[in-house]
Each structure stands twice: as structure tokens, then as C-alpha cells.
N, C-alpha and C positions, 0 to 999 in steps of 0.2 A: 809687281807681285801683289798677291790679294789675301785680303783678313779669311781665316776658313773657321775661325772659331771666336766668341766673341769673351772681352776679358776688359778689366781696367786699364791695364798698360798697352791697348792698341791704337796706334795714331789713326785716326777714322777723318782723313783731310777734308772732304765732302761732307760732312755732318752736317754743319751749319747751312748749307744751301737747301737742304730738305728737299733736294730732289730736283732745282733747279738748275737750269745751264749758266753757269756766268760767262758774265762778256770778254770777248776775244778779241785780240787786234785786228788787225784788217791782212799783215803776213797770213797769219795762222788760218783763217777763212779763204786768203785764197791759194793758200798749198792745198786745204782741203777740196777746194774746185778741183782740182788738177787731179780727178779721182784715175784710181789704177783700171787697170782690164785683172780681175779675178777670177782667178781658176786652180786646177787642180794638176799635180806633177806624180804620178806614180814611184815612189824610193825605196827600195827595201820593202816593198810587198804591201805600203801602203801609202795611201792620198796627205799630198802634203801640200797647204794653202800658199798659193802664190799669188801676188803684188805684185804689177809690173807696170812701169812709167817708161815714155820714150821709144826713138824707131829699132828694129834690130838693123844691125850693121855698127852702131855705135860702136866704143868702147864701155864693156861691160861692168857696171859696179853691185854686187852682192850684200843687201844688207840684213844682218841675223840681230836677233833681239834673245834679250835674256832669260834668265830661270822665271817659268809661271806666268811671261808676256806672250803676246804674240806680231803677228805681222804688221798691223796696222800700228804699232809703234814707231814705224819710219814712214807714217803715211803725210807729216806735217815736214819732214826732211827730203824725202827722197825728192818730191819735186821739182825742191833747188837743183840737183843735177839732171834733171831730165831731157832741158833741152839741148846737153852734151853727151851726154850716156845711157843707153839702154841700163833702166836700172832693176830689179829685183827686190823684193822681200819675202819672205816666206814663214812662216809659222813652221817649229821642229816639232816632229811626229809627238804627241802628247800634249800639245799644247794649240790655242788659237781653235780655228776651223782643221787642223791637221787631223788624222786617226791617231790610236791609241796602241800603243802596241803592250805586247805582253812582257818584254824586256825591250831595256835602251842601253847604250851603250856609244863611246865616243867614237866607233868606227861606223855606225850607224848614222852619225850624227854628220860623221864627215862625208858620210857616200851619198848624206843625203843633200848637203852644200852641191857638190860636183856635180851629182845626177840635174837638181833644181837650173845651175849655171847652165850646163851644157840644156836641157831643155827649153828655156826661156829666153835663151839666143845670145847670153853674156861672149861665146867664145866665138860668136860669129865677126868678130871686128877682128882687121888684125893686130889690136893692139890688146894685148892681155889681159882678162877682168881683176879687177880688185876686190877683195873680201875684207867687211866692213863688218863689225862685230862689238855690240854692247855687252859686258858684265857676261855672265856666262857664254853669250855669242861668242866674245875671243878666246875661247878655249877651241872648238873643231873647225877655227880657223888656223892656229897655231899646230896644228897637228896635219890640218890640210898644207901650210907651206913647209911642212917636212917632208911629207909623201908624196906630197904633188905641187909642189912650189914652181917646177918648172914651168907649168900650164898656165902661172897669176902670175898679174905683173905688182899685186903685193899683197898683206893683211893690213890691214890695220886694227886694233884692239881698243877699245874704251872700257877703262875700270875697269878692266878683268881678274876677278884676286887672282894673283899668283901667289898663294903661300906653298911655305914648306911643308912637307909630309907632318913635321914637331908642330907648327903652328896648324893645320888642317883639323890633325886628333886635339888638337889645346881647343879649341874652338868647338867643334863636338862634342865634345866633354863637358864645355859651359853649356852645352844645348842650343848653340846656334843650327845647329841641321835642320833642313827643312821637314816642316813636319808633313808627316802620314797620317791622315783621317778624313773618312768620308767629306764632301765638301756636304755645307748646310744650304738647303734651298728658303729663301727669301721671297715671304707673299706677294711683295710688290717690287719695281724696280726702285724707288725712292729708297726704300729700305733696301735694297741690296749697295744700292752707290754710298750708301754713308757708312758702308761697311772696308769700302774700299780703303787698302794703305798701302806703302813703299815700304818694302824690305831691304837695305834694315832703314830705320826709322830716320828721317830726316828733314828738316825744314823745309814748306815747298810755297814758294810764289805761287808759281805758276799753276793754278788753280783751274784756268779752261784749258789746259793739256792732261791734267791729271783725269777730270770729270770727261773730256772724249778718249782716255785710255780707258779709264773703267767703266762708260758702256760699251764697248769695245772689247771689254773682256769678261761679258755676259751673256747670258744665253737662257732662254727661255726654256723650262724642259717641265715637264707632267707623269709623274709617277701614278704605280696604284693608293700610293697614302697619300703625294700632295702634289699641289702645281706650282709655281712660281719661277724666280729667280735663281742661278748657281753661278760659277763661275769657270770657265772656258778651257778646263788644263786640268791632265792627269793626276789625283793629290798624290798616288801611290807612286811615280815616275820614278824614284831614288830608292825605292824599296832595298831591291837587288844591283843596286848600279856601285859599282867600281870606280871608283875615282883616281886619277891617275896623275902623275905626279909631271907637269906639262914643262920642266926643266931640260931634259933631253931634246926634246922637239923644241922647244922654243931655242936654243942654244945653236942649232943646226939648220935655218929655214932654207928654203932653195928658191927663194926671193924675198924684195925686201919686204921686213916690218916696220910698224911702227906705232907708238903708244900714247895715246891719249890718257893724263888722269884728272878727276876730279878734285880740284884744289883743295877742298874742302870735304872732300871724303873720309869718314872713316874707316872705310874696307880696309884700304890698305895701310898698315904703320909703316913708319920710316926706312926700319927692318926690313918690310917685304920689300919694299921700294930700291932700298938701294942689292938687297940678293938678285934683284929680275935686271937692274943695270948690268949688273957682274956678268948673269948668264945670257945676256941680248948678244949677238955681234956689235964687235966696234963700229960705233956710227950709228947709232939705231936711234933715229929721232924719239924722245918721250918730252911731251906736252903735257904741261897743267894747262887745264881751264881754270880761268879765273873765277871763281865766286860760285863753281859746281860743284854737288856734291857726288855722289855717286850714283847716281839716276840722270848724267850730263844731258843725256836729248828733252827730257822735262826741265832743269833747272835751266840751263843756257843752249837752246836749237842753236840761237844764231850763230854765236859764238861758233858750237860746234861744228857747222856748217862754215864757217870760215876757216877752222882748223885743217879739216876735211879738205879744200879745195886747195889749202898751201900747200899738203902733204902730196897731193894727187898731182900739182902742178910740179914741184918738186920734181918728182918720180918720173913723170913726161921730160922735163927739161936736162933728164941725167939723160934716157933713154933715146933722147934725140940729138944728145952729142956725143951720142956712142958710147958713154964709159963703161968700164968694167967691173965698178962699183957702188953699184947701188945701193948698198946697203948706208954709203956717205951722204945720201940723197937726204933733202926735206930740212929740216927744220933738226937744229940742234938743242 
């Protein structure tokens, strides 16, 4: 998520580099080699950017990214499973390289998951794709394995708030909603990257994943008043959007899930954490990362990526001894 206005209380994690790249490990440099094939998926009447690593025929993995990111946020993840799975990323209508639409909505959101899979060859294996979703991502995943659970061979969700409808308005009311106002254009790109920050605000190592997210979620653009720098996503998206209360669907998937959180997160308090245990199915793996906060693919890839592949392997190993229970699968 990106600064769109500027103020004292804004963490600006890129500042101090004034515009330069810091150094990388040598993982992270060569998941970026392993560059995607990009292109475009027609969804609900418009172009939505696609990411995609790996042969078709595979077993398919879908991966969605959060409020205000876009696709190349799983572009230093995704090619850990590539040479197993046809994998996917995609940018949601309003965000990334995606188009804009004039309203959103979570059924939009979910037709636009399905339509992305089925076009980019996820459901070409016969082994069911799985939908992988950070912080907003696990929401129109959670809603896809209700409606169409039977087609995935699971969700998985990272830090995705679950709160209550009582904590949703308490948190709006302090003025956490995202805000609505024009984005500001930026003369330079140095001056746009030291503007960049993580919503909500949190400690961040990992300084050469933050600085290839946020050029990555810039874009050059030239008005009749100025040229410069902005930033890659619809500010107005939430204007008119309905948020919806994802307890019913998560309570009823029709495959398994399973929950990744950030150790160290503060999205979620205890509260939420232990309502979303209550309303999971019995057996529903939920995973802390160690030493993550709520931005898990910037704080700990690897880790996550380790997570990822228990959970996945899990889910293979229930499914190939036939049980009837999946939902017992993975990690407890």
C-alpha cells in the first residue's frame, strides 16, 4: 500500500536511500531472473494483468495480492513453485497494470479469480488449483471456496482481517478506512519512491523487496498541468464498495482452507483471532510466521514459502490417500 498524501506521521521506509537500489541477496535476484510471461485476461468487461511462471498441465496455484498492490508482489515468491506448478498472479481490476472500473465489488472480484485460473491454464491439471491470497487477497478467496470450492483443491489466506461487523465500524470510526483523494504526481521517480509506505505501519528489514515493490507500483503518466510520477491503483476503489461480513463463507468452504498469520501483526487482536478459529471448520490449519508482521511476503518470503509448500504438501498427501477429510490436512 502507497503514501497518496504527505504528513508527519508517514513511515516513508525508502527515504534515506534517495532514490537508490539497495543490495539484494542472491535468492531474491535469482527469483527475479525467473521473469513471468505477462499478459492480459479479459474479466467482467475488463483487462486484468497476468503473471504467470511454469508449464500448463501442472497443478495450478493462484496467487492474489492485497489492498492498493499489485501482481508483481509474488514475482520474488511465485518462482519457488514453478518448477512444480503452473503458477499465476494477477493484479484486481483497479489496481497494478489491471483497468479501472466504475464500481467493484466481491462478486467481481471472485469472477475475476475464476475467469484469470481457468484462462491461464490453472484447471488444466488434474489436480485442482489452489488459491493463495495475501491480506485483502483472502477475502475473494474465501468467498470463491464457498461458491465454487468444489473446482479448488484449497484457499489459503495470509493476514487476512477477519473482523466483526462491531470491530469493522470501531475501526472506521477511528479513521482507519482507506482513504479517497486524487493520487499526487511526483516530478521525479526518487521523489516518488521515498514516499512509498506499508499499510498499516510496521517495521521493515527487508528494504530491497520494499524499494522493487514500490517501483513496481509506479507509473509514469503526463497531464495538461504536470508530468511525473503516481501511483498504480484506483484511490477511489472503496468509494461505493459494500463490505461484507466473510463469516458465513468462511464457516462453509467446499474445500480446504487454511490460515497463515503474521506473528507479529497488528491487524489482527487476539479477539479476532480466536472468532475466525470458532468460525473455520474443525481442523483448519492456522499458522504463525515467526518474526512477520502483516506484510508476511516482505517481512519473511522464505519462511512463507516454506509454509506454503507444508500446507500444499499436506493437502497432496491427504488427497492421495483418499481421505474424506481434508479439511484435517496440513499443519495444526
Amino acid at each position: 500500500m502507497n503514501d497518496t498524501a504527505p504528513g508527519p506521521r508517514r513511515q516513508t521506509l525508502l527515504a534515506p536511500l534517495a532514490g537508490a537500489r539497495p543490495g539484494a541477496p542472491a535468492w531474491f535476484d535469482q527469483a527475479l531472473a525467473d521473469a513471468p510471461e505477462r499478459g492480459f485476461t479479459e474479466a467482467a468487461g475488463v483487462r486484468i494483468e497476468t503473471l504467470t511462471w511454469g508449464e500448463r498441465g501442472r497443478p495450478g496455484l493462484l496467487f492474489l495480492h492485497g489492498n492498493g498492490a499489485h501482481a508483481d508482489w509474488w514475482s520474488f515468491i511465485a518462482p519457488f513453485f514453478s518448477n512444480a506448478y503452473r503458477c499465476t498472479a494477477l493484479s484486481w481490476s483497479g489496481m497494478g497494470g489491471s483497468d479501472r472500473r466504475e464500481r467493484y465489488s466481491f462478486d467481481i472480484f471472485v469472477e475475476e479469480a475464476m475467469t484469470v485460473a481457468e484462462a491461464t491454464g490453472l484447471f488444466d491439471s488434474d489436480t485442482k488449483p489452489v488459491f493463495i491470497g495475501h491480506s485483502f487477497g483472502g477475502f475473494p478467496i474465501i468467498q470463491a471456496a464457498a461458491k465454487h470450492g468444489e473446482r479448488l483443491g484449497g484457499g489459503i489466506i495470509i493476514d487476512t482481517p477477519i473482523f466483526s461487523p462491531e470491530r469493522r465500524k470501531e475501526r472506521k470510526e477511528k479513521g482507519a478506512a482507506w482513504e479517497m483523494r486524487p493520487h499526487k504526481i511526483y516530478p521525479t521517480l526518487e521523489e516518488a519512491l521515498q514516499r512509498f509506505r506499508l499499510v498499516p505501519a510496521q517495521p521493515c528489514e527487508n528494504l530491497f523487496i520494499a524499494d522493487f515493490i514500490a517501483r513496481t507500483s509506479l507509473t509514469q503518466v503526463e497531464t495538461a498541468e504536470e508530468s511525473g510520477w503516481t501511483w498504480r491503483f484506483d484511490p477511489f476503489l472503496w468509494r461505493d464498495y459494500e463490505w461484507e461480513d466473510p463469516a458465513p463463507a468462511l464457516s462453509a468452504p467446499k474445500c480446504p482452507l487454511a490460515v497463515l498469520l503474521g506473528a507479529r501483526s497488528t491487524l489482527m487482536q487476539a479477539g479476532d483471532i480466536a472468532r475466525m478459529r470458532n468460525i473455520l471448520p474443525p481442523g483448519t490449519p492456522v499458522i504463525d510466521i515467526p518474526e512477520a508482521y502483516h506484510h508476511v511476503p516482505i517481512d519473511q518470503p522464505l519462511a512463507l514459502v516454506a509454509a506454503l509448500r507444508a500446507v500444499l504438501a499436506g493437502w497432496a498427501s491427504t488427497s492421495a490417500s483418499g481421505e474424506n477429510t481434508p479439511m484435517n490436512s496440513g499443519l495444526a
